[in-house]
N, C-alpha and C positions, 0 to 999 in steps of 0.2 A: 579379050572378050570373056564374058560371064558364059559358062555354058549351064545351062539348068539342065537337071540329072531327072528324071520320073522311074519314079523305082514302084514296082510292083506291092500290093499288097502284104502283109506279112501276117495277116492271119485270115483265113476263108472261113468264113461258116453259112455251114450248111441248112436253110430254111426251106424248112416241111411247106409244102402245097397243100394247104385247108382251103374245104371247102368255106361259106358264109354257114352259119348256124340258119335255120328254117324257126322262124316266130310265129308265133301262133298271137294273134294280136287282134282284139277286135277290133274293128275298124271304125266304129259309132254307134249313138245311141240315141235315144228318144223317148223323154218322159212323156207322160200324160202331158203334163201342160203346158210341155212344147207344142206337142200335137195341137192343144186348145188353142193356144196362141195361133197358130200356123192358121187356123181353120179359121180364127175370127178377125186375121189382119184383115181379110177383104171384105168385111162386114163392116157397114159403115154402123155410127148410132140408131141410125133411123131404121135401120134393118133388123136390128135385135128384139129379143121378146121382153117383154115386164121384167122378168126374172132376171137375164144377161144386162139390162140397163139398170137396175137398183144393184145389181153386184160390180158395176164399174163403176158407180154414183160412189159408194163404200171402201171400194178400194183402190181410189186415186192416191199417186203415191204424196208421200206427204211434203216434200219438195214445192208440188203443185199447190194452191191456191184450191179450198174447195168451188163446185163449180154449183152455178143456181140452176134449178130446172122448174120447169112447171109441170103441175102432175095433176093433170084429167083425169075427171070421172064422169058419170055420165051427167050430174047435175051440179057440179061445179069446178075450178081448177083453183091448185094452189098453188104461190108461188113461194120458193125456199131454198134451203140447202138441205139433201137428206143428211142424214146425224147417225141413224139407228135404223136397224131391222129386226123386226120379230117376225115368229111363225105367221100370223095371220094380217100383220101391216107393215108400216114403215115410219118413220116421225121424222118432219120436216120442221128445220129450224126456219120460221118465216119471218122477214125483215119488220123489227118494230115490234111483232105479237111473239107472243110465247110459241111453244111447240105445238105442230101437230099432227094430229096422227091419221094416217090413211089408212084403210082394209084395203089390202091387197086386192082382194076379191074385185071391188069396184073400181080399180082404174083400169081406163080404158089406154093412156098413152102418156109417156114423160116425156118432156122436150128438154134438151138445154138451150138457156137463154144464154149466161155468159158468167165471167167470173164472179 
């Protein structure tokens, strides 16, 4: 019979008990327009003002298809795709006719109609 032998170590070393090191680590953070974001996920379209709905008209990502809206004023509506914003309007590419340009001032409401 094979007898198997276990022989003890032949060299011991000796290891120091440390503690974990303490990090100092921030834990998170939050930009502005995280925050924006956050606040306007539960806002539908229909809820936002002139200003929040001509600035998601402009900056759909470009992946997306632009979208048509129709843009009331008090004595008439256009229908289009917005293109451009200035200080005091905004210019709508309209299907078939050249550009055109609303005063900010006079719309009363934008809708989207659809792609």
């Amino acid at each position: 019979m094979n007898s198997v032998q276990i022989n003890e170590p032949l060299l011991y070393i000796d290891q120091p008990i440390l503690s974990k090191p303490k990090v100092k680590v921030q834990s998170g953070f939050q930009t502005v327009q995280a925050q924006t974001k956050k606040n306007n996920q539960h806002k539908s379209f229909k809820q936002c003002s002139i200003e929040e709905k001509i600035h998601y008209l402009l900056h759909i990502p470009k992946e997306l298809p632009l979208l048509k809206c129709e843009v009331l004023t008090e004595g008439e509506s256009y229908r289009g795709r917005l293109i451009s914003e200035g200080k005091e309007s905004i210019i709508l590419q309209r299907q078939g006719r050249r550009e055109q340009e609303v005063l900010k001032s006079e719309i009363t409401d934008i809708r989207l109609i659809s792609f």
